[in-house]
DSSP file (Angstrom, degrees, kcal/mol; ACC not computed):
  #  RESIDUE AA STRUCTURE BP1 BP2  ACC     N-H-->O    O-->H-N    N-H-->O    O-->H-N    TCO  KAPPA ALPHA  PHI   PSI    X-CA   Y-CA   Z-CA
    1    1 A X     >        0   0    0      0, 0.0     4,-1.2     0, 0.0     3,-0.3   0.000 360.0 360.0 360.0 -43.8    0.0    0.0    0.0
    2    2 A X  H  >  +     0   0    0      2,-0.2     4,-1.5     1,-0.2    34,-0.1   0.737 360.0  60.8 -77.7  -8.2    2.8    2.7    0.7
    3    3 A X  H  > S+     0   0    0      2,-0.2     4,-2.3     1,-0.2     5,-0.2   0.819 104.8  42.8 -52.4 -37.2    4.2    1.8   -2.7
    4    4 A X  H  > S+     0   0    0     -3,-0.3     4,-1.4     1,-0.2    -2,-0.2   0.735 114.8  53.5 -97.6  -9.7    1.1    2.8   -4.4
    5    5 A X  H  X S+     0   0    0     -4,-1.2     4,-1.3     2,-0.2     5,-0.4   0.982 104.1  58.2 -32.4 -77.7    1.2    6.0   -1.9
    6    6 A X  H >X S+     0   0    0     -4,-1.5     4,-2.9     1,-0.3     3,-0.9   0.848 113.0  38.6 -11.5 -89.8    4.7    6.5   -3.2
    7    7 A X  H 3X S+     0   0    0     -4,-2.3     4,-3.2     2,-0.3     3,-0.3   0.900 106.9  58.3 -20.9 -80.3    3.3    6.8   -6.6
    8    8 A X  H 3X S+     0   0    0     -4,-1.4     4,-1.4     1,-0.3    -2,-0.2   0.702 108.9  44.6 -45.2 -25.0    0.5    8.5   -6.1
    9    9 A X  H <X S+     0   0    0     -4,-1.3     4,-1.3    -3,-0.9    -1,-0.3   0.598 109.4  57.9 -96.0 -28.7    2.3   11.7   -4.4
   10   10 A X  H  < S+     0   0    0     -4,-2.9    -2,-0.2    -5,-0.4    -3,-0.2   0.932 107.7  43.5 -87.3 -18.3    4.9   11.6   -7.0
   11   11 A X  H >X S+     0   0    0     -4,-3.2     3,-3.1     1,-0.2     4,-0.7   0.984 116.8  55.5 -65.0 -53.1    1.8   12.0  -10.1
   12   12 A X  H >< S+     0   0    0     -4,-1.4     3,-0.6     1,-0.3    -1,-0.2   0.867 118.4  28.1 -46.0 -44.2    0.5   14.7   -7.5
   13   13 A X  T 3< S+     0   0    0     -4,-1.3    -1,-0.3     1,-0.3    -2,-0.2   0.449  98.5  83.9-114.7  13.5    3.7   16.6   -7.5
   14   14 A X  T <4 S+     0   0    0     -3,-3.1    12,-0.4     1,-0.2    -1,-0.3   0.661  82.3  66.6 -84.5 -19.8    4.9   15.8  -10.8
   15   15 A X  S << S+     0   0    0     -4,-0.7     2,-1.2    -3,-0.6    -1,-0.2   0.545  81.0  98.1 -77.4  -2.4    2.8   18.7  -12.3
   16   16 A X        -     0   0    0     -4,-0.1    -1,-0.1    45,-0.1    10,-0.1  -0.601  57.9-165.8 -85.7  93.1    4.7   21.1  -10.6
   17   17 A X        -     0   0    0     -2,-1.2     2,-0.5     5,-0.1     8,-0.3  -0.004  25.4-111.3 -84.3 174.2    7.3   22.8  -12.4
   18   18 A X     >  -     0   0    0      5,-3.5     4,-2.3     6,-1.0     5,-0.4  -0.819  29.2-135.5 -99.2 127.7   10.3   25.0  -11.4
   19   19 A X  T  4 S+     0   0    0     -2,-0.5    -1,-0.1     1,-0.2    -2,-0.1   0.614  99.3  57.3 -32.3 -32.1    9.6   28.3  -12.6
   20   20 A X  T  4 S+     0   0    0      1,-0.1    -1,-0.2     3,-0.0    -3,-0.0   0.971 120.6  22.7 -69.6 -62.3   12.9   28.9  -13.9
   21   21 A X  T  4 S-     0   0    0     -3,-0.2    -2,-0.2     2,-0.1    -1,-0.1   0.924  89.7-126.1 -81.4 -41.7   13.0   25.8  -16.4
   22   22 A X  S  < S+     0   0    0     -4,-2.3    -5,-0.1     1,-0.5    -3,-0.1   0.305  71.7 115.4 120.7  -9.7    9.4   25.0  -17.1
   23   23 A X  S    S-     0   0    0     -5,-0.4    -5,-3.5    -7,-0.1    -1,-0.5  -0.464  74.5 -83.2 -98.5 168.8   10.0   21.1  -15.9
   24   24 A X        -     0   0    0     -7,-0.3    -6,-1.0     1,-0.1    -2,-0.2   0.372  14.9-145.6  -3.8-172.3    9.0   19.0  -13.4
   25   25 A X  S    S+     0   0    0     -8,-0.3     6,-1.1    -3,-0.1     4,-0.2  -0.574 107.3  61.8-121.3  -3.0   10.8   19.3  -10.5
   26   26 A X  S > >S+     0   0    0    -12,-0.4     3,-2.1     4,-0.1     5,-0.5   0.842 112.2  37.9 -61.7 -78.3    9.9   15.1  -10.7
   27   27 A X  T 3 5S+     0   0    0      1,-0.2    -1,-0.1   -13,-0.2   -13,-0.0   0.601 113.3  57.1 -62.2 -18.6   11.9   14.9  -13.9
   28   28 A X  T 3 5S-     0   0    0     -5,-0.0    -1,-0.2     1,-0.0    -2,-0.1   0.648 113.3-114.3 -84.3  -1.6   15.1   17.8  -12.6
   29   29 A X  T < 5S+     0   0    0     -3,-2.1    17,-0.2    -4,-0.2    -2,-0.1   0.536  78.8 134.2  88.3  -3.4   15.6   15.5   -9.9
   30   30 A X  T   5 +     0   0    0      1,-0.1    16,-0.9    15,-0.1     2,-0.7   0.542  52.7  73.3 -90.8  22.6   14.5   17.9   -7.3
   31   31 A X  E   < +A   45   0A   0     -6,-1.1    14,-0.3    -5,-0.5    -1,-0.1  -0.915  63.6 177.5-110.1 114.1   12.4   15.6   -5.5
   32   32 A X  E     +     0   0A   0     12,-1.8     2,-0.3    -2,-0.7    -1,-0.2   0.979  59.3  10.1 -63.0 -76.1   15.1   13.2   -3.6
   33   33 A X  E     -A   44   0A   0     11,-0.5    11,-4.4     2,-0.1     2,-0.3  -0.992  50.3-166.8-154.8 122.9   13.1   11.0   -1.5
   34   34 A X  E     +A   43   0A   0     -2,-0.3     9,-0.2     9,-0.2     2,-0.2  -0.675  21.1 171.6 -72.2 152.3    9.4    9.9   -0.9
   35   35 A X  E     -A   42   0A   0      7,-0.5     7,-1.8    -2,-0.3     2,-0.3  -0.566  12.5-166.8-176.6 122.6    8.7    8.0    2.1
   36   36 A X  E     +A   41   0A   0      5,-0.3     2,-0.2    -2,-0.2     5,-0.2  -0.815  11.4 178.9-133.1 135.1    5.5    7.1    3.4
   37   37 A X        -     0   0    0      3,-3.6     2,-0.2     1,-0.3     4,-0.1  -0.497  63.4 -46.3-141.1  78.9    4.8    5.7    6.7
   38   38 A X  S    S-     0   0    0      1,-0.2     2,-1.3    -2,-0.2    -1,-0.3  -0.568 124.1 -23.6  82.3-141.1    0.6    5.0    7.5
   39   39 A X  S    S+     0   0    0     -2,-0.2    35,-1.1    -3,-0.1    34,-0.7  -0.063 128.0  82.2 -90.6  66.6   -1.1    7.5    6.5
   40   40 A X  E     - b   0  74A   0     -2,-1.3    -3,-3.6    33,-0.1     2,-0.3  -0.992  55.7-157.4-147.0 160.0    2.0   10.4    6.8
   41   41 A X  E     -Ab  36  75A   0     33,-1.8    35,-1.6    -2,-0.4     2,-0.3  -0.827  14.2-147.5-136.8-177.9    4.5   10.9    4.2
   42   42 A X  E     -Ab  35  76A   0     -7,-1.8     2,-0.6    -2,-0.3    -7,-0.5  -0.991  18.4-171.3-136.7 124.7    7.9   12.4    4.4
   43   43 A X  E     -Ab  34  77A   0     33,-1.3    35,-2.3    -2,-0.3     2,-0.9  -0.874   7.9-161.3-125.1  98.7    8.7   14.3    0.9
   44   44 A X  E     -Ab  33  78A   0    -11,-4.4   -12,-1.8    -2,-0.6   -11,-0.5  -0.720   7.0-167.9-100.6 125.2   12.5   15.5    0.8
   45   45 A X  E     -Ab  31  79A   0     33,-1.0    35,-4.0    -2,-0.9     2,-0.6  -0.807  12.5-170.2 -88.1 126.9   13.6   18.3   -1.9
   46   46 A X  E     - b   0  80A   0    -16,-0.9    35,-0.1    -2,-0.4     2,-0.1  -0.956  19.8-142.2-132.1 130.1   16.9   19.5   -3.0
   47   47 A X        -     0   0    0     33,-0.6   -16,-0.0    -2,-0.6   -22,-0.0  -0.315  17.7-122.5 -64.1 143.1   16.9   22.4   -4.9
   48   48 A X  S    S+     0   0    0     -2,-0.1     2,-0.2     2,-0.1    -1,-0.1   0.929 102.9  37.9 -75.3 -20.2   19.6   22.6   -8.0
   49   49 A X  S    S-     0   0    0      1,-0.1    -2,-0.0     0, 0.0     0, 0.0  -0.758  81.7-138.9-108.8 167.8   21.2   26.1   -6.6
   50   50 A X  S    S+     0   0    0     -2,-0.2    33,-4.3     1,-0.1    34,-0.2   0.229 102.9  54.2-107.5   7.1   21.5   26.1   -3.0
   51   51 A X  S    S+     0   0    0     31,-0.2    -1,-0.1    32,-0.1    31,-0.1   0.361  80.2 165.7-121.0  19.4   20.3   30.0   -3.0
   52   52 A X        -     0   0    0      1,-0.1     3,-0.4     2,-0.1     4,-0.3   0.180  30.0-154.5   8.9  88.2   17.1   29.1   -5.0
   53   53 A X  S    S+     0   0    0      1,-0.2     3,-0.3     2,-0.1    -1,-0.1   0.883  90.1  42.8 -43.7 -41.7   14.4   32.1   -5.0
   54   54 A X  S  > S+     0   0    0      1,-0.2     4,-1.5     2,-0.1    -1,-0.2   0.247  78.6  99.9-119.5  11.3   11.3   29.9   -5.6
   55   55 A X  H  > S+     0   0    0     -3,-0.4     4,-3.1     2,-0.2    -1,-0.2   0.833  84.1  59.4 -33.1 -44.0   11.9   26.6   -3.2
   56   56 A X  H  > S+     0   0    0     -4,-0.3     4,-1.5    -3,-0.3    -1,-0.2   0.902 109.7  40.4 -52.2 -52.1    9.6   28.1   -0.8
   57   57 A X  H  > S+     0   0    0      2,-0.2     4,-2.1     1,-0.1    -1,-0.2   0.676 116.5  49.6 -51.3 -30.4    6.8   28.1   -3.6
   58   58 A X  H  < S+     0   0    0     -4,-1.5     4,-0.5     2,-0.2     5,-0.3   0.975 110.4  50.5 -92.8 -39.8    7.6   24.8   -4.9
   59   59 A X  H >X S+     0   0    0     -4,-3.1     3,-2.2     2,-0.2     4,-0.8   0.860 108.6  50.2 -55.8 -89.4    7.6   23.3   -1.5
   60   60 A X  H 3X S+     0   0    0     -4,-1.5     4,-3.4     1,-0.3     5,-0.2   0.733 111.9  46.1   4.8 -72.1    4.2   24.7   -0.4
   61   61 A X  H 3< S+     0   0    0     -4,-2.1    -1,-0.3     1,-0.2     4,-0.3   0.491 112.0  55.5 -78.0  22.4    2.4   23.5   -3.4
   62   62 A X  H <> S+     0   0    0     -3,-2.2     4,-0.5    -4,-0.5    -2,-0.2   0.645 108.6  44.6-110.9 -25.2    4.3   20.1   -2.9
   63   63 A X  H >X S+     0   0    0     -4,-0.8     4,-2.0    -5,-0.3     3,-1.1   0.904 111.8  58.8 -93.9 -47.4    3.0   19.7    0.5
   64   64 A X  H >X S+     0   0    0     -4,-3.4     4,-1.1     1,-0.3     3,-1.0   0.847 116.5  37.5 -11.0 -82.5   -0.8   20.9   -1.0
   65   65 A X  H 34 S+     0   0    0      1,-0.3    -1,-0.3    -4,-0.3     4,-0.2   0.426 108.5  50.0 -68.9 -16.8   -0.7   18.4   -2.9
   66   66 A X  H X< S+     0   0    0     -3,-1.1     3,-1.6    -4,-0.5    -1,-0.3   0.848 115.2  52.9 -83.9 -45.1    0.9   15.5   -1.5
   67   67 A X  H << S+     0   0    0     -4,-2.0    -2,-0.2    -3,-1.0     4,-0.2   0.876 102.4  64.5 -62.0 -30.9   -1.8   16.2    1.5
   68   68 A X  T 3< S+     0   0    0     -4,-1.1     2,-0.4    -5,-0.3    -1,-0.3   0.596  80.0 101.7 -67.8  -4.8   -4.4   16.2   -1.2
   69   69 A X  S X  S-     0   0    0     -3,-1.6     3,-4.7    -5,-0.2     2,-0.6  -0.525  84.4-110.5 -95.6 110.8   -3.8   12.6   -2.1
   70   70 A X  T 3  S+     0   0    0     -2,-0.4    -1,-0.1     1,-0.3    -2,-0.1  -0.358 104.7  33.2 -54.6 102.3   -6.3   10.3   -0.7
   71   71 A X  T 3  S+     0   0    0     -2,-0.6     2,-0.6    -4,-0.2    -1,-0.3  -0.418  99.9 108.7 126.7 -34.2   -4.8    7.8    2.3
   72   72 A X    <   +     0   0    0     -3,-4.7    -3,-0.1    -6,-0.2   -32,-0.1  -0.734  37.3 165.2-104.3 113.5   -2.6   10.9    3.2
   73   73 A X        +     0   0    0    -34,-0.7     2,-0.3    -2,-0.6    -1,-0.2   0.535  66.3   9.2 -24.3 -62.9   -3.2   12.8    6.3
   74   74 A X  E     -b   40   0A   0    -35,-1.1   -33,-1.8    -8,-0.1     2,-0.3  -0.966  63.1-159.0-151.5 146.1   -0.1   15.0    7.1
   75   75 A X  E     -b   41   0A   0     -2,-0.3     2,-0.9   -35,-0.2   -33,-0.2  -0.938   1.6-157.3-137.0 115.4    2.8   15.6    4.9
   76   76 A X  E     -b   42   0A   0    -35,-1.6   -33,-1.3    -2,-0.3     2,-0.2  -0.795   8.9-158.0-108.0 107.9    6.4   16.8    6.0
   77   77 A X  E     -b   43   0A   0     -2,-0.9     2,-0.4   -35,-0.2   -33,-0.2  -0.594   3.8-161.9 -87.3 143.8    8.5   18.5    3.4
   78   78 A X  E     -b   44   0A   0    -35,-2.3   -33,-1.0    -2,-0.2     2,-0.4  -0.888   1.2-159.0-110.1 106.3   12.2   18.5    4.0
   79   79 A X  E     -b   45   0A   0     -2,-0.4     3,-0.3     6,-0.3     2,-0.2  -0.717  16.9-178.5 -68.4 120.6   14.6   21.0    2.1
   80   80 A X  E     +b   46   0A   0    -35,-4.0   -33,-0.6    -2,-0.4     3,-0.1  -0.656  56.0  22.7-116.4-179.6   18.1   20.2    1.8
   81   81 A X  S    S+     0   0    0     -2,-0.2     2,-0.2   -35,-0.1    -1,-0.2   0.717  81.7 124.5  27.2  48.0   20.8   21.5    0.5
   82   82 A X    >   -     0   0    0     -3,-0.3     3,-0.7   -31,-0.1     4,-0.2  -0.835  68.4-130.7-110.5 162.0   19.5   25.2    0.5
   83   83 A X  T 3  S+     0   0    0    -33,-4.3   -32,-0.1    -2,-0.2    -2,-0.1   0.481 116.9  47.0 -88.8  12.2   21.6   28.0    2.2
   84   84 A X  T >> S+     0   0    0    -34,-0.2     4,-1.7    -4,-0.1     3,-1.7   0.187  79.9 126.9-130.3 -24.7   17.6   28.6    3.7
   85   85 A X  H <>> +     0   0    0     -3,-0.7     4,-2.0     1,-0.2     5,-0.6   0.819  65.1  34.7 -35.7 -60.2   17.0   25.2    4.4
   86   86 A X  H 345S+     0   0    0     -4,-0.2    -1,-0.2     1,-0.2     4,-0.2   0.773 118.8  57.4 -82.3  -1.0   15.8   24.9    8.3
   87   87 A X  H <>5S+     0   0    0     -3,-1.7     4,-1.1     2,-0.2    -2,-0.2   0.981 106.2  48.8 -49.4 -83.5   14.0   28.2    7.9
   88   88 A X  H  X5S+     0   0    0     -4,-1.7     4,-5.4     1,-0.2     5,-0.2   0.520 111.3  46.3  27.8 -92.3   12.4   26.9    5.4
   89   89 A X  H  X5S+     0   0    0     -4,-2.0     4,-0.8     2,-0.2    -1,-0.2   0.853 111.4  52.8 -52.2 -78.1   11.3   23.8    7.0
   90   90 A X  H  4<S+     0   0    0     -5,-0.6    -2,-0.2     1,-0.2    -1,-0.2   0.857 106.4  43.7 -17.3 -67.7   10.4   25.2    9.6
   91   91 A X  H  < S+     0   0    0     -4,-1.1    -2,-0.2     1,-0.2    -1,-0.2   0.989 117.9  54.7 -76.8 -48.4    8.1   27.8    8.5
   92   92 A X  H  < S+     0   0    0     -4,-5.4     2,-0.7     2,-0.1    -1,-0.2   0.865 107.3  44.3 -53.4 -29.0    6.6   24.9    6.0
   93   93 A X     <        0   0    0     -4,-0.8   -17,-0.0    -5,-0.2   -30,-0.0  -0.996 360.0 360.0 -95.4 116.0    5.8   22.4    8.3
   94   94 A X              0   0    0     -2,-0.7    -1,-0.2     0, 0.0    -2,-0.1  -0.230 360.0 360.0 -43.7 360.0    4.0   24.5   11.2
């Protein structure tokens, strides 16, 4: 079942592109790591610069959307490798 979770938050959050390029941020690689544990998921992002303007945005609508996804409950984004990072985090996850 958390396979097909998995999945299902990565279609959710594959429509979301990075402003810059216009892609995915599935397909640039900047989603790292899904991980899903009952009904909570753990969603980790690393932005390709580490001083990245629009992380904040993409993270927000990546936790929308992941939350929107039926089975999942609460959703915790992690940003790594930004010089911004545990702000970030922080202020998204509250």
């Amino acid at each position: 079942m958390s396979e097909e979770l998995v999945n299902d938050i990565k279609d959710a959050i594959s429509v979301i592109n990075d402003p810059h390029m216009g892609i995915s941020i599935v397909e640039m690689g900047i989603v790292q790591n899904i991980a899903v544990n009952g009904s909570e998921a753990e969603v980790t992002l690393k932005p390709t610069n580490p001083g990245c303007m629009s992380i904040t945005r993409i993270a927000a609508d990546a936790k929308i959307r992941a939350e929107n996804v039926d089975g999942i409950d609460n959703v915790v984004i992690i940003v790594e490798g930004h010089a911004m990072a545990d702000s970030i985090n922080e202020m998204i996850n509250k």
